[in-house]
C-alpha positions as CSV (number, residue, x, y, z in Angstrom):
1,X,-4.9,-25.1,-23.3
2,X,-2.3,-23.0,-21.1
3,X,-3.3,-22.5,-17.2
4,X,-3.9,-18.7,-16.9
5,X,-1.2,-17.4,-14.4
6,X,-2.5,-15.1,-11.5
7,X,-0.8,-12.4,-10.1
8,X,0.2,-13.0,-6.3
9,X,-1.1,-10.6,-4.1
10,X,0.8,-7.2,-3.6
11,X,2.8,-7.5,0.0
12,X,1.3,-5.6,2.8
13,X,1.8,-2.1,3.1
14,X,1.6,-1.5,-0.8
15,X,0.0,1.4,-1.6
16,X,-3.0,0.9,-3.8
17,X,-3.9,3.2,-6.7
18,X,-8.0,4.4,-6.3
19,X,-9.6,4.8,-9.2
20,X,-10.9,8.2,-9.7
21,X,-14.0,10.0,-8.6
22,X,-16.9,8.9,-10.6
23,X,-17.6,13.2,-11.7
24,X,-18.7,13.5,-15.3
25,X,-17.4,17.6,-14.5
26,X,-14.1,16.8,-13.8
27,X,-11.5,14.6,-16.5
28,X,-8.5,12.8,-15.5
29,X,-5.3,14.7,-17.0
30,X,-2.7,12.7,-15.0
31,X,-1.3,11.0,-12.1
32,X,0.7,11.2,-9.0
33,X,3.7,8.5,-8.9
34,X,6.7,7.2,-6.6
35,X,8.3,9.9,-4.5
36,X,11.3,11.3,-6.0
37,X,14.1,12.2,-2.8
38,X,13.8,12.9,0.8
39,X,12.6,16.4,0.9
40,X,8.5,15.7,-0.5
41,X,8.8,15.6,-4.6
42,X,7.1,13.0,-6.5
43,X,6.9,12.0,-10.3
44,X,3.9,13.1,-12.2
45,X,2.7,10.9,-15.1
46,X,0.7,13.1,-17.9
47,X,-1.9,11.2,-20.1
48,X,-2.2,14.8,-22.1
49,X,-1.2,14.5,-25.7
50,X,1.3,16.3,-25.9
51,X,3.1,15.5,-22.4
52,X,3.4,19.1,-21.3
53,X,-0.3,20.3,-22.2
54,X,-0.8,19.7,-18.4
55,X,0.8,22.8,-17.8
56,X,-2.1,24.4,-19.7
57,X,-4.6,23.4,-17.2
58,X,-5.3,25.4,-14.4
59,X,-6.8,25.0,-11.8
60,X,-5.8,21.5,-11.2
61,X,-7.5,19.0,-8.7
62,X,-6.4,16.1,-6.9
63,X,-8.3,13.4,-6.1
64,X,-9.1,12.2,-2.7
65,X,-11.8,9.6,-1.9
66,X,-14.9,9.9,-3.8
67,X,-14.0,13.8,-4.5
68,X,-11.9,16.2,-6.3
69,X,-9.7,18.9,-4.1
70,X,-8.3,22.3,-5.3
71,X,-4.5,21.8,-5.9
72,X,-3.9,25.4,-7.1
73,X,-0.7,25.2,-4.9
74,X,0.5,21.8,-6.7
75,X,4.2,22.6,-8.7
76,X,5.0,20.7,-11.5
77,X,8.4,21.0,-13.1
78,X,9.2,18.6,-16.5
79,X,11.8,15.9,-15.9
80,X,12.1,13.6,-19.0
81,X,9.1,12.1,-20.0
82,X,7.4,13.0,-17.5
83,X,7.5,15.4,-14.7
84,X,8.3,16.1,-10.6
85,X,5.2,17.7,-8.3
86,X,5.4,19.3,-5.3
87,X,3.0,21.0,-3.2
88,X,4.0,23.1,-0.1
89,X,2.5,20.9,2.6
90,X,4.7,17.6,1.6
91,X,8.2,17.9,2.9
92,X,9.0,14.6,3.5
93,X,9.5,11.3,1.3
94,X,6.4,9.2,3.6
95,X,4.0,12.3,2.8
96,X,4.7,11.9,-1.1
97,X,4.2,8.3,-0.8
98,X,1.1,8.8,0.6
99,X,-0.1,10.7,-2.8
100,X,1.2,8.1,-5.0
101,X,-1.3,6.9,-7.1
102,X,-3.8,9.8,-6.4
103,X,-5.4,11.5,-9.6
104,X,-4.8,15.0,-11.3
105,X,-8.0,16.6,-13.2
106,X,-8.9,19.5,-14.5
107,X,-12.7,20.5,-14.7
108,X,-14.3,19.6,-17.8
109,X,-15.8,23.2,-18.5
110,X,-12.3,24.4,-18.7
111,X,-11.1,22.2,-21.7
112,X,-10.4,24.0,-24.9
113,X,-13.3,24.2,-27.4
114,X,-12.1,21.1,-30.3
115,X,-12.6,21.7,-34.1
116,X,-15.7,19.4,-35.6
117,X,-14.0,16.8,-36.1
118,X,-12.0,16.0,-33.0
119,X,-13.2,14.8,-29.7
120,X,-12.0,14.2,-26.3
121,X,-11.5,10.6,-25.5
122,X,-13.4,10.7,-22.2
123,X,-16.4,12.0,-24.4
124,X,-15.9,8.2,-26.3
125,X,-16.0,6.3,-23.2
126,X,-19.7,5.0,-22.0
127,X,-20.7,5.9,-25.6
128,X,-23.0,2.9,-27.2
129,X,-21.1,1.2,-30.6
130,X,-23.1,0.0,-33.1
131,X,-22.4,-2.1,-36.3
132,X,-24.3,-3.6,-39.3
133,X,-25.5,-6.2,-37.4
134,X,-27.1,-4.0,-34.4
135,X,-25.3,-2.8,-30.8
136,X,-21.8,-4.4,-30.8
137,X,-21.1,-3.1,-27.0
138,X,-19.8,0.1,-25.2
139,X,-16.4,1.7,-25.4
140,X,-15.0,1.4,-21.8
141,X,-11.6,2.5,-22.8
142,X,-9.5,4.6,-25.2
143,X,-6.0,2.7,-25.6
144,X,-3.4,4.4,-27.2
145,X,-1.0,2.5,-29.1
146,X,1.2,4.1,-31.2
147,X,-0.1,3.7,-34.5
148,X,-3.6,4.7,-34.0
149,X,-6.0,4.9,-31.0
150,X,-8.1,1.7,-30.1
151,X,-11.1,1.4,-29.0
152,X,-11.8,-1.0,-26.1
153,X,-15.6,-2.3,-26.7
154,X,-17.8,-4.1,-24.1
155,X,-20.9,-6.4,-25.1
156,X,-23.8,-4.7,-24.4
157,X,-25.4,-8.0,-23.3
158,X,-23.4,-8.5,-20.3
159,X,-21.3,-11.4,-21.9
160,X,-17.7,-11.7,-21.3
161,X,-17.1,-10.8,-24.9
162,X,-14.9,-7.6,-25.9
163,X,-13.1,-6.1,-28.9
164,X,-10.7,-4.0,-30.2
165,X,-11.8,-1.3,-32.6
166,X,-8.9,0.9,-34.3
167,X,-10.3,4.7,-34.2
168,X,-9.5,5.5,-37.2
169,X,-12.0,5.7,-40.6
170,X,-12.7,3.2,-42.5
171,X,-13.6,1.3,-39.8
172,X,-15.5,4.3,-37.8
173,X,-17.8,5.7,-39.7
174,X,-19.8,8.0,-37.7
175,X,-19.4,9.6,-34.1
176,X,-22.0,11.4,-32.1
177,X,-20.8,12.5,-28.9
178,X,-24.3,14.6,-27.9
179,X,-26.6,10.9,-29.0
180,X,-23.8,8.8,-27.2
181,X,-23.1,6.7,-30.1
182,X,-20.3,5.5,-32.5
183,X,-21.7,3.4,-35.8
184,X,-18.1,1.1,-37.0
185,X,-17.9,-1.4,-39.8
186,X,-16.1,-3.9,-37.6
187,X,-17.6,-7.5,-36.7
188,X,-17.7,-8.7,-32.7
189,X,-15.3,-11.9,-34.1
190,X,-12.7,-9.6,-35.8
């Protein structure tokens, strides 16, 4: 058996990233990143599909503590894969640091209406899975991987045990956002 490795603490000072307010009203559409220059820009990481649909979104929010905050003043502009913010009351480098890591989200009401057979992944998340055999767990996380979407499934029973579900058919069979639920043909051991 190999020793698991832990990661050292990061060194003082580092910035950590919060994790973002607990709203069901509000979805996470990106995030703020390292300052980019001396004169208040920072990098802005989408998790839209494509990239640049968070242009689409307006208004925009940024996180701050346990709340969202209007950001109707926050400028992105697309720089390779990503793109650079800037909002009128950073100017210097040590103000955008001080954003880095803070969440972008967009009010849930103000999503685009989805055909019947799409869904929005944070509709999947929190959403019971059931199998054959009874409740296999409940999706915690959405994981994107380049050949199809994964599901990341929790037990239910509080055990340490999770799997990986591909989102894809044969394996899920049935999705019902309004019931919470997802039935799979997938096994806890697979």
């Amino acid at each position: 058996m190999t020793p698991q490795r832990k990661k050292p603490p990061p060194p003082e000072g580092t910035p950590t990233v919060p994790s973002a307010p607990a709203d069901p009203s509000f979805v996470v559409v990106g995030r703020i990143g390292a300052p980019h220059g001396v004169k208040g820009a920072f990098r802005v990481q989408s998790f839209t599909d494509p990239t640049d649909n968070l242009l689409a979104y307006t208004p925009l929010f940024l996180s701050a503590r346990d709340q969202w905050q209007p950001a109707a003043e926050l400028s992105l502009t697309p720089r390779g894969d990503g793109f650079l913010g800037s909002l009128p009351e950073v100017s210097d480098r040590d103000a955008a640091t001080a954003l880095r890591g803070r969440w972008i989200g967009v009010e849930t009401a103000t999503l685009p209406a989805l055909d019947a057979d799409e869904v929005y992944w944070h509709d999947l998340v929190g959403c019971r899975v059931l199998n054959a055999d009874g409740e296999l767990g409940v999706v915690r996380e959405v994981l994107a991987t380049g050949a199809n979407d994964v599901l990341r499934v929790v037990s239910a029973e509080g055990a340490d045990g999770e799997c990986l579900v591909p989102y894809v058919e044969p394996y899920v069979l049935d999705v019902d956002i309004p019931g919470r639920c997802l039935r799979v043909d997938w096994q806890a051991d697979w």
